[in-house]
C-alpha positions in Angstrom: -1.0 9.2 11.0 -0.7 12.1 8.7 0.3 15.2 10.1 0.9 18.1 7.8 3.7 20.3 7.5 2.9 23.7 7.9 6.2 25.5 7.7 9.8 24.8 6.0 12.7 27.0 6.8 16.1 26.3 4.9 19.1 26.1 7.6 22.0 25.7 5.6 23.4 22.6 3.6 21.3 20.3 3.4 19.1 20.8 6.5 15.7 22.4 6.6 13.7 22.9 10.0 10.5 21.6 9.4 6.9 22.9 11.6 4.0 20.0 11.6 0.2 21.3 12.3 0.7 19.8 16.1 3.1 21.8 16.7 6.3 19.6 16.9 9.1 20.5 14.8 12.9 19.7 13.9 15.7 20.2 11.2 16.1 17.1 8.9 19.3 16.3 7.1 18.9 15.6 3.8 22.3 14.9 3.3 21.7 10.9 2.6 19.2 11.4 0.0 22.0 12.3 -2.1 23.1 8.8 -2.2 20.0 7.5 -2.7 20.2 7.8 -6.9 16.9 8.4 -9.1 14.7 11.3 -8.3 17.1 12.2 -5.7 20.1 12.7 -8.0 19.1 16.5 -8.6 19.6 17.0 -5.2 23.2 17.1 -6.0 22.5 20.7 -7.2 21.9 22.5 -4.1 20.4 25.4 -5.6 17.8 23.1 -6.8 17.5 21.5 -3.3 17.2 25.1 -1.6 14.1 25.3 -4.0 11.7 23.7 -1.8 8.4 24.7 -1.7 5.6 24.3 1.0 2.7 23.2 -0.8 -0.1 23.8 1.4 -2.9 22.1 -0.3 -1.2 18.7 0.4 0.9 19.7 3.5 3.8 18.6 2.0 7.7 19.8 0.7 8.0 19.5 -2.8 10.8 20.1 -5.3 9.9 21.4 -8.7 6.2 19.9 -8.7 8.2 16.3 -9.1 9.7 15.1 -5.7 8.1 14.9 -2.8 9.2 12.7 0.6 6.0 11.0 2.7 5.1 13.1 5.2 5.1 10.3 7.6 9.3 10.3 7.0 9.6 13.8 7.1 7.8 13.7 10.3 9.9 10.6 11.7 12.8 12.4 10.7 12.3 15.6 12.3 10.6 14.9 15.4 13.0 11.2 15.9 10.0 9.3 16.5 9.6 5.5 14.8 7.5 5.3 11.4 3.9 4.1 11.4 4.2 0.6 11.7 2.3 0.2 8.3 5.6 1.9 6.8 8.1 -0.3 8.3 7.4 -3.1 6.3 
């Protein structure tokens, strides 16, 4: 299952509403990531965090060309459906 995202709206904090191609859609906190060390640490800034991009070619958020979440997750996330079963492992 890979189902793009096709639109990214920020909402405040750390939330962003998030459109797939099928049409589902929901606002993800990213609040936790923040906790999560690595990568994730420059989430701490928010103005880098409210930096998102849409990058259409891969139908993915990214941060600065160097962090990007599976779109799987982000779609778990937003639409609170279980991950691919090949992810929960």
């Amino acid at each position: 299952m890979l189902i793009d995202v096709v639109s990214a709206e920020y909402r405040g904090d750390y939330k962003i509403k998030i459109t797939f191609e099928d049409g589902k859609s929901g606002v993800i906190d990213f609040s936790s990531y923040l906790k999560k060390g690595g990568i994730f640490e420059k989430f701490k800034n928010i103005e880098f965090f409210k930096s998102f991009q849409l990058d259409k070619e891969i139908g993915n958020l990214i941060w600065n060309g160097e962090i990007d979440i599976a779109p799987e997750t982000l779609y778990s996330k937003a639409t609170r459906t279980p991950l691919p079963e090949w992810l929960r492992n």
